[in-house]
C-alpha positions in Angstrom: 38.2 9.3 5.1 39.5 12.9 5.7 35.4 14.2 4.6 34.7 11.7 7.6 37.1 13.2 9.8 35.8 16.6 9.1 32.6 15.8 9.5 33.2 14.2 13.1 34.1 17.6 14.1 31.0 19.3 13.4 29.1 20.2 16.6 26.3 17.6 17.3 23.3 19.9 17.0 24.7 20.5 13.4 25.2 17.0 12.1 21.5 16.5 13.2 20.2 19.4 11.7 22.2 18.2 8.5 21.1 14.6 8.9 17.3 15.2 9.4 17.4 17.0 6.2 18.4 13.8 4.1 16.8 10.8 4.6 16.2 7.8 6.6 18.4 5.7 4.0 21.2 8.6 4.2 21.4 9.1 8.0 21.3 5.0 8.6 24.1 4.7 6.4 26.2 8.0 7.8 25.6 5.7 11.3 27.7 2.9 9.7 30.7 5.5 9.4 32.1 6.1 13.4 30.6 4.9 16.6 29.9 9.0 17.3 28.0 9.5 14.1 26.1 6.5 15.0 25.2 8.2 18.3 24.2 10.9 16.5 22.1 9.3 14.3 20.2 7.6 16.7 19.0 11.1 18.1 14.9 11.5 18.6 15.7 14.6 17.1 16.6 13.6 13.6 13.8 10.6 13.7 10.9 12.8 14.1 11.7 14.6 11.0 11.4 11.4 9.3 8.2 10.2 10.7 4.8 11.6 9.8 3.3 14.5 11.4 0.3 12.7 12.5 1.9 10.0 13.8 0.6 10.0 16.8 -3.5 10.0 16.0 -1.7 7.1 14.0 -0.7 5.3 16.8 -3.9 5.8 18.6 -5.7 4.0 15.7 -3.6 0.9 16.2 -5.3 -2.4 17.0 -2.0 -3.0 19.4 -0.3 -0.9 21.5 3.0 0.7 20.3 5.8 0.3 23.2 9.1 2.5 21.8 12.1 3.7 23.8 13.1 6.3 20.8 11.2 7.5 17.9 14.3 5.3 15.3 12.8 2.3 16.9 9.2 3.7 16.3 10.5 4.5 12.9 11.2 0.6 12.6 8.5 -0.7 14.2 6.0 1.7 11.8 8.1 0.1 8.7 7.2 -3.3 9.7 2.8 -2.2 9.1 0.6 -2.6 12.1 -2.9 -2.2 11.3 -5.6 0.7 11.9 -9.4 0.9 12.5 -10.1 -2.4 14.4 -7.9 -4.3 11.6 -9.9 -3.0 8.7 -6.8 -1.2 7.2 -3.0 -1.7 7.6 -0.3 1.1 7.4 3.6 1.1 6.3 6.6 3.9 6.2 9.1 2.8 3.4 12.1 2.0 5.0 14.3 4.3 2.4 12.0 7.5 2.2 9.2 7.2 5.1 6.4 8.0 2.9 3.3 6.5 3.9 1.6 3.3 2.7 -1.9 1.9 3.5 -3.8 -1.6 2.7 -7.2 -1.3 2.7 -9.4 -4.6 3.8 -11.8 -6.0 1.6 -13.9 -5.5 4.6 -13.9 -1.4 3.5 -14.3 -1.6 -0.2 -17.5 -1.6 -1.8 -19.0 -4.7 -3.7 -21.9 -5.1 -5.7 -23.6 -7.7 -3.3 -21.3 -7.9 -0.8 -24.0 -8.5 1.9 -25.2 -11.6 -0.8 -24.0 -15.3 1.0 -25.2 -16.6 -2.2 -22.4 -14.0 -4.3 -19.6 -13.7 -1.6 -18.1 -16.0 1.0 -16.3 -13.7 3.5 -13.5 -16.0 5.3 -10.5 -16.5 7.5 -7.6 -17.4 5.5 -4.2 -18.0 7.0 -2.0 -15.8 4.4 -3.8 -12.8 4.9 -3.0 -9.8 7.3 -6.7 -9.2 7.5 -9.1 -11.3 9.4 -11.5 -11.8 6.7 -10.9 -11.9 3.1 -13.7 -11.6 -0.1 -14.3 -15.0 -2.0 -16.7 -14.4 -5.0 -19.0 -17.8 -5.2 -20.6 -16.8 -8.5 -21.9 -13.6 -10.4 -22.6 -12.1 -13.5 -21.7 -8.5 -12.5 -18.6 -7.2 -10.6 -17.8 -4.0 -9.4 -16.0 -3.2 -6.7 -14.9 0.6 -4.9 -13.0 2.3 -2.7 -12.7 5.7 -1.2 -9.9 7.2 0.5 -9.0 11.2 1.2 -5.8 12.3 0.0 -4.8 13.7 3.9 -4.4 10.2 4.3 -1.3 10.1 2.2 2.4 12.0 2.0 2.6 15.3 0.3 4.7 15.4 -3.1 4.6 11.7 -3.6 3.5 10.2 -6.7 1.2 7.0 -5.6 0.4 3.9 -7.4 -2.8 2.3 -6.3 -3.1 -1.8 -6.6 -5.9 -4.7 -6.3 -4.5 -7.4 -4.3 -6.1 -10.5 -5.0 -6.0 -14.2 -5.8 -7.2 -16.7 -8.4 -8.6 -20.0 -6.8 -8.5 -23.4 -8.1 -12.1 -23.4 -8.7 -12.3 -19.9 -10.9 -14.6 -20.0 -13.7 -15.3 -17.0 -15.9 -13.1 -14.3 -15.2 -11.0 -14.2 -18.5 -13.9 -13.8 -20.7 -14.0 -10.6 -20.9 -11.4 -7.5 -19.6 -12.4 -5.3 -16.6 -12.6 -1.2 -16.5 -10.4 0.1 -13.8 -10.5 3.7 -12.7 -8.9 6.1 -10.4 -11.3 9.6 -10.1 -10.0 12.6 -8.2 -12.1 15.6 -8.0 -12.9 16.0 -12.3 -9.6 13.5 -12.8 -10.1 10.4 -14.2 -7.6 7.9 -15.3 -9.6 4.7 -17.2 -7.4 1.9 -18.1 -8.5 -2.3 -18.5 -7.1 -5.1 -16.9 -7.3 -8.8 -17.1 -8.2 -10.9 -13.9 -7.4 -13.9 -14.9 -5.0 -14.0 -18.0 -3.6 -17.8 -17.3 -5.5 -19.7 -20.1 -3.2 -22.5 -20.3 0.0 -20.2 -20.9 3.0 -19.9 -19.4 3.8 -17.0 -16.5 4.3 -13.5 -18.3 7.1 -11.6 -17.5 6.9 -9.6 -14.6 7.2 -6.6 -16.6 5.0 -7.4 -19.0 2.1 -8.3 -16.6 3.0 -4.8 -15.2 2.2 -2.7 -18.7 -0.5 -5.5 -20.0 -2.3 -5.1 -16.1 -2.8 -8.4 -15.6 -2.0 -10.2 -12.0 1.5 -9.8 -10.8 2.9 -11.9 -7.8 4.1 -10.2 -4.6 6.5 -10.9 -2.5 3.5 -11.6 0.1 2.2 -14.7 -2.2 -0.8 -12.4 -3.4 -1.3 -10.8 -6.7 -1.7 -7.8 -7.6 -2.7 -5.5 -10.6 -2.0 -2.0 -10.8 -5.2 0.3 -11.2 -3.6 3.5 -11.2 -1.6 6.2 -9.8 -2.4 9.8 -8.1 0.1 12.6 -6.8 -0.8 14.1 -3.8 0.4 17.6 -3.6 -0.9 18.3 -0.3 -2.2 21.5 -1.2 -5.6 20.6 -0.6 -8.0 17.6 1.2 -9.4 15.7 -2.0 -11.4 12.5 -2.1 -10.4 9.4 -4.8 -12.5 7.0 -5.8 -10.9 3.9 -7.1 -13.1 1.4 -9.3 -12.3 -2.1 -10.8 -16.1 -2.9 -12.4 -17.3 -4.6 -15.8 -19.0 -2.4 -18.5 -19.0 -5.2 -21.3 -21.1 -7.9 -21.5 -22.7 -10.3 -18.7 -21.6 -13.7 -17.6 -20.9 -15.7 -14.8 -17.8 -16.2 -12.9 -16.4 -16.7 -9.9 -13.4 -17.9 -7.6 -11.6 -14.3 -7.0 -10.2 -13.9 -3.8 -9.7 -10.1 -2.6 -7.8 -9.4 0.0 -8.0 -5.3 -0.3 -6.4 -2.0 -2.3 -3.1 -0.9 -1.8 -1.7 2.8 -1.8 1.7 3.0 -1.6 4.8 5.2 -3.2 6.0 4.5 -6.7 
């Protein structure tokens, strides 16, 4: 109580200047201390630290328009995801750090006959934040890309990038054989292989076992996901990344995956 009491003396320009130097986890939970700090806490000042630099082109890319009164409550409303590029992608701060997160639709990504009615069914389905989702009808090959630049991202953060998708009733083929998945920067390559289907008639994994053994792990959001990769961006320079989730053994038929897009977002 008497560091509280000290630090309720400090001149207001200085608990700011303190305060946008932590975090937006540290300065919400100094605002729970005195009514003043609160007021303090809720300054535009200390907020704009914590939100991106290009938030504003980011805003302009919205598919709504953003209404704030401060930039906390922009803060909030940015933590909540709104999405970009006429609903193609959608973007998040974490709440705790305000690194930058980013879904990209299945709409964006890149599959081998995507434009094929007789491969993929592209459909509105209810659970999704995207208006159209990827259903796979039937194919022997799949391969599916992405492309993102790391300006996209927050500098110094390690990134994990994951496939969200889902398994329907009607899937047929897609445990016979493991997928190669792939995340290329600039001469970088990190190869791993992941399992689309590991069900078979077993019992759920653990979470963290489906986490090491990449197979589909449920989200909070009801989808799956598998992780594909990770990347740090150190900001020192613009660099593309290629992210790839194709077959390279063998050639059968399948079908019955759902995809609803790629996530980057802070590990």
């Amino acid at each position: 109580m008497a560091g509280a009491e000290q630090f309720n003396r400090l001149p207001e320009d200085c608990i700011s200047s303190i305060l946008s130097l932590t975090s937006p986890k540290d300065t919400i939970s100094v605002s729970l201390v005195s009514s003043f700090l609160r007021s303090v806490a809720s300054a535009d000042f200390v907020w704009q630290t914590f939100l991106p630099s290009d938030y504003n082109r980011i805003i302009d890319k919205s598919v709504i328009s953003l209404n704030y009164s401060s930039k906390k409550e922009l803060f909030v409303r940015l933590c909540n995801s709104i999405l970009l590029d006429g609903g193609n992608k959608s973007f998040a701060l974490e709440k705790s750090s305000g690194k930058k997160s980013y879904i990209i639709s299945a709409e964006e990504l890149s599959l081998l006959y995507g434009e094929e009615p007789d491969h993929w069914a592209w459909k509105s389905v209810p659970e999704s934040r995207f208006s159209k989702v990827a259903e796979l009808k039937v194919i022997c090959k799949l391969e599916v890309k992405a492309k993102l630049r790391t300006s996209m991202l927050s500098t110094n953060t390690n990134y994990g990038i994951y496939f969200i998708l889902k398994i329907s009733n009607r899937a047929f083929g897609l445990s016979s054989l493991p997928v190669e998945i792939s995340v290329e920067i600039g001469n970088r390559k990190e190869v791993h292989t992941a399992t689309l289907d590991h069900r078979n008639g077993e019992t759920e994994l653990p979470e963290e076992k489906q986490r090491n053994q990449r197979v589909p792990c449920r989200r909070e959001d009801g989808w799956l996901e598998i992780e594909l990769g990770e990347l740090f961006n150190g900001g020192d320079e613009d660099e593309e990344v290629t992210v790839c989730l194709k077959e390279v053994k063998g050639c059968h038929v399948k079908g019955g995956l759902v995809i609803e897009g790629i996530e980057v977002r802070p590990k």
